[in-house]
C-alpha positions in Angstrom: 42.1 -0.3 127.6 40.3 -3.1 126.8 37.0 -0.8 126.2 38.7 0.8 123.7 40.2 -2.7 122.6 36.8 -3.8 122.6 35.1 -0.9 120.5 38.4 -0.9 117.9 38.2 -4.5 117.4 34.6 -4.2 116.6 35.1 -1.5 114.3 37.8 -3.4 112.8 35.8 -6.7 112.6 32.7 -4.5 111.1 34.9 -2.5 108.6 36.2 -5.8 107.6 32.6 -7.6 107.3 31.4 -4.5 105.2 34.6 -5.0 102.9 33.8 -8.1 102.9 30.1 -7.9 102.1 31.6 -5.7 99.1 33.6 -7.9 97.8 31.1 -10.1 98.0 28.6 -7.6 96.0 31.0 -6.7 93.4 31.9 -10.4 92.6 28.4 -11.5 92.8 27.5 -8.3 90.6 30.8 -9.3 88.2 29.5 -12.8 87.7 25.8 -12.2 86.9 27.0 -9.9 84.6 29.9 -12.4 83.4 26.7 -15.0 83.1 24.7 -12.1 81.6 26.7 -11.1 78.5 27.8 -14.9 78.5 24.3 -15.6 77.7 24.3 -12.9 75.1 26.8 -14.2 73.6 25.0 -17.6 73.1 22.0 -15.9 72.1 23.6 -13.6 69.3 25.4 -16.9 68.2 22.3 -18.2 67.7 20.5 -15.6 66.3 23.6 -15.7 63.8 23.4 -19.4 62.7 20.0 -19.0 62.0 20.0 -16.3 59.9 22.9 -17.7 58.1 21.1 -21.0 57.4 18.0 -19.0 56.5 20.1 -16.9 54.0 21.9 -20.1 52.4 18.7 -21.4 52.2 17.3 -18.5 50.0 20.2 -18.0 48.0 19.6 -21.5 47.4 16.2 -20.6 46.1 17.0 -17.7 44.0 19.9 -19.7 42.3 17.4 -22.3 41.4 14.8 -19.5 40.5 18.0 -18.3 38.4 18.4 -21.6 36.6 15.1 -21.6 36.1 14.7 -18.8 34.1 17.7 -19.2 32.5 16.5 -22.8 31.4 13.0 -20.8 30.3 14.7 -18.2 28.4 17.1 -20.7 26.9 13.6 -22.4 26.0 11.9 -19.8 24.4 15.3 -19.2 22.2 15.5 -22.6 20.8 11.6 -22.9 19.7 12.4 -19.1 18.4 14.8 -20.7 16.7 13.3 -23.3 15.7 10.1 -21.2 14.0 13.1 -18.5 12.5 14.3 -21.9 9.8 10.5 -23.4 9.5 9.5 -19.6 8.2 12.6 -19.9 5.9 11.8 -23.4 4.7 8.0 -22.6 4.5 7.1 -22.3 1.0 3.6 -21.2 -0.3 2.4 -19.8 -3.6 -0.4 -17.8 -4.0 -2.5 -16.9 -7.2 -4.6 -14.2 -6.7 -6.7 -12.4 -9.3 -9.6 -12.8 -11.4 -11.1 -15.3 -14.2 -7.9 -15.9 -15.7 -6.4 -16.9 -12.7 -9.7 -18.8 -11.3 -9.4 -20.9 -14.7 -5.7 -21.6 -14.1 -5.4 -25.5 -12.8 -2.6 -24.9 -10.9 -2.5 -29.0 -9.9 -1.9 -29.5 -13.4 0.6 -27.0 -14.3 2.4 -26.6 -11.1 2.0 -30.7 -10.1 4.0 -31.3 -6.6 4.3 -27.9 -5.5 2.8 -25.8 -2.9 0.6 -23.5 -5.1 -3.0 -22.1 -3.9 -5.4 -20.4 -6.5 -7.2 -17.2 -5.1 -8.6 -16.6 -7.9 -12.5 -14.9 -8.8 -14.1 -14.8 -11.9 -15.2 -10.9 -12.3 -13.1 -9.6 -9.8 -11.7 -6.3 -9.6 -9.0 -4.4 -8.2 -11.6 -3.0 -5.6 -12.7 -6.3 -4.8 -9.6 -8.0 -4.1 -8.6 -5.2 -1.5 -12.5 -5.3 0.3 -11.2 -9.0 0.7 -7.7 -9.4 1.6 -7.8 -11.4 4.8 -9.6 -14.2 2.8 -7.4 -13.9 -0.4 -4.4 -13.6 1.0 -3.8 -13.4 4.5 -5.5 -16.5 5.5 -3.3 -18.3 3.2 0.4 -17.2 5.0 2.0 -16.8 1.3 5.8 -17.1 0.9 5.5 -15.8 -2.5 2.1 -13.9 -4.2 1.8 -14.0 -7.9 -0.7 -11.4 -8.5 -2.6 -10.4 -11.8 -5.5 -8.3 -11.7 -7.3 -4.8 -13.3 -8.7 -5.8 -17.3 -12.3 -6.2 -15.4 -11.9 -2.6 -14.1 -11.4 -1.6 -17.3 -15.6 -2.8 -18.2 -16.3 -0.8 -15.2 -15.3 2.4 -16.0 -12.7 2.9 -13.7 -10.1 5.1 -15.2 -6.3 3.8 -15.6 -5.1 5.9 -12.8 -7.3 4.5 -10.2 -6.4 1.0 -11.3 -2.9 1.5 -10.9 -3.3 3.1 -7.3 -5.3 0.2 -6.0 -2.9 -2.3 -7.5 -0.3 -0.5 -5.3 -2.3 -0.8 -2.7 -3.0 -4.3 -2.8 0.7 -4.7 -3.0 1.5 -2.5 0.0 -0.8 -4.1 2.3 0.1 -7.5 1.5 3.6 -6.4 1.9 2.7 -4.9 5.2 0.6 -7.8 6.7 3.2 -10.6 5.2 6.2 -9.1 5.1 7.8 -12.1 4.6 6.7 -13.2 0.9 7.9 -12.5 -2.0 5.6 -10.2 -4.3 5.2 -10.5 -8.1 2.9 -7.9 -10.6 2.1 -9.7 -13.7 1.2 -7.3 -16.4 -2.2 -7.1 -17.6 -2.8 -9.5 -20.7 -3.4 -7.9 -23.9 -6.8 -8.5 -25.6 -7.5 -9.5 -28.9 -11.5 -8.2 -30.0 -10.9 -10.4 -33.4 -12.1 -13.4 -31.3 -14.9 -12.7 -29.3 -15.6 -8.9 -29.3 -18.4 -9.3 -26.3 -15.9 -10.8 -24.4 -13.3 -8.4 -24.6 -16.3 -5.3 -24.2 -14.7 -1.8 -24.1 -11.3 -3.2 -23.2 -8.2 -2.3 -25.2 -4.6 -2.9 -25.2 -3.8 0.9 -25.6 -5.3 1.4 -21.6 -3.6 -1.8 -20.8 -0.2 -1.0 -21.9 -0.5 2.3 -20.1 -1.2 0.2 -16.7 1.4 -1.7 -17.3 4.0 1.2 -18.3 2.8 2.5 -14.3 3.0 -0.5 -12.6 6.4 -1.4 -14.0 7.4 1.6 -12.6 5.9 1.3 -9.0 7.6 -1.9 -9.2 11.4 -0.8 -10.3 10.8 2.3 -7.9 9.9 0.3 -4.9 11.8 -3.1 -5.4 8.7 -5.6 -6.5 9.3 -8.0 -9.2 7.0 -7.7 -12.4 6.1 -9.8 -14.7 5.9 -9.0 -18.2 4.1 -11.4 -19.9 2.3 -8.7 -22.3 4.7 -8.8 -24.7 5.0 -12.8 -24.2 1.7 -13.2 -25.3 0.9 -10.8 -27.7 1.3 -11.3 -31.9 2.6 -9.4 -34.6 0.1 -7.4 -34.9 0.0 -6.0 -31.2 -2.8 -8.5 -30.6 -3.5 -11.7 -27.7 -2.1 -14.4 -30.0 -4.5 -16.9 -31.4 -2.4 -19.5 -30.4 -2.5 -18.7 -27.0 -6.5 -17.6 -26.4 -9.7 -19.1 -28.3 -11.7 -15.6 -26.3 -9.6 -12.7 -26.9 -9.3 -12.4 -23.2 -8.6 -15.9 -21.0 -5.5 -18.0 -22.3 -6.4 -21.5 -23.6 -3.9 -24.6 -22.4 -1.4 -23.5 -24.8 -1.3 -20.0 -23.7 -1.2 -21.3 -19.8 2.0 -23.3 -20.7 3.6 -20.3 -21.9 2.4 -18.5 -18.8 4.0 -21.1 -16.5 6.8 -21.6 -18.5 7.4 -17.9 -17.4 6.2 -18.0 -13.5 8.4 -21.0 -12.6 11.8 -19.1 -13.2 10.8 -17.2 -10.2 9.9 -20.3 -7.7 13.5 -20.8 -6.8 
């Protein structure tokens, strides 16, 4: 009996030591895991604060990149603005033609106001449009006054070409400053009672025909012209003495009635 005591009781005592030793194991194995996915915890917890202060702190950024623009573009609108009313206030007028215009003191007749002569004696149509950036463009015009084509008549150039390249002095400028205001002044009439060298092979029959064409390009394609032809002319069809000692430039007299005529369109 107490053999069998003996061997039991160890048995007992060793089944109870390997229990034990597993309840050891599994409690030891339970806490480092506990400890394990504790730590996990702490470390996704911090993972998580950092990338929420780094993603506050970007937004941050990219608000105030927002603002930013938004203050740039709210920027660019204002000094758009602000040039949008200096082009409408800007005021310019530009003269451009030939003698008649180069021998037109625009200080005198025009005193105070913005006016610029671009005027050449002897100029033609063909010359004005081999020229335009220096005429014209240079010059920024709010409104063009132009007057051009009796000294293509000297040069041979027949009345249809004259017309074409009038147009197309007028097109350009309307296409390269499509903010003025364009005006065709007739051609003047001519008077060869005066100073028949002066007025050469010109004649008021070719010159009304221009003018009967350019009238129309102007009506057709919303232009303002000018008639100062029949303004200046006499009974007798004829540049009025009182108005031209030549035949062909106006004198002071003849310049008054000219500007007496130009400034109901500087409004």
């Amino acid at each position: 009996m107490s053999k069998t005591t003996n061997k039991k009781s160890k048995k007992k005592k060793y089944t109870t030591r390997l229990e034990k030793n597993k309840r050891i194991y599994y409690k030891n194995d339970s806490s480092t895991y506990t400890d394990k996915k504790s730590n996990n915890n702490k470390l996704v917890l911090i993972i998580l604060i950092i990338s929420i202060f780094f993603n506050a702190f970007f937004l941050l950024k990219i608000n105030n990149l927002s603002l930013s623009v938004d203050d740039l573009n709210n920027t660019i609108e204002d000094k758009n603005g602000e040039m949008e009313r200096l082009e409408d206030d800007y005021t310019n007028y530009l003269f451009l033609g030939d003698s008649i215009t180069d021998f037109y003191d625009l200080d005198k007749y025009y005193e105070g106001l913005p006016v610029v002569n671009s005027g050449i004696s002897g100029n033609t149509t063909e010359d004005i449009l081999n020229d335009m950036k220096n005429r014209v463009y240079n010059y920024n015009p709010s409104k063009v006054f132009l007057l051009i084509g009796t000294n293509d008549l000297i040069h041979d150039i027949s009345v249809d070409d004259i017309v074409s390249n009038i147009e197309k002095i007028v097109n350009e400028i309307n296409s390269n400053e499509p903010q003025s205001e364009i005006y065709v002044e007739s051609v003047y009439p001519v008077n060869d009672n005066l100073d028949e060298d002066m007025v050469d092979v010109r004649n008021n029959d070719d010159i009304m025909e221009i003018n009967e064409e350019i009238k129309k390009y102007c009506d057709d394609n919303g232009y303002t012209y000018i008639n100062m032809y029949d303004k200046l002319l006499d009974d007798d069809g004829n540049f009025n003495e009182e108005y031209t000692d030549d035949g062909l430039h106006p004198n002071s007299r003849g310049y008054e009635v000219i500007t007496e005529e130009i400034k109901k369109y500087l409004d």
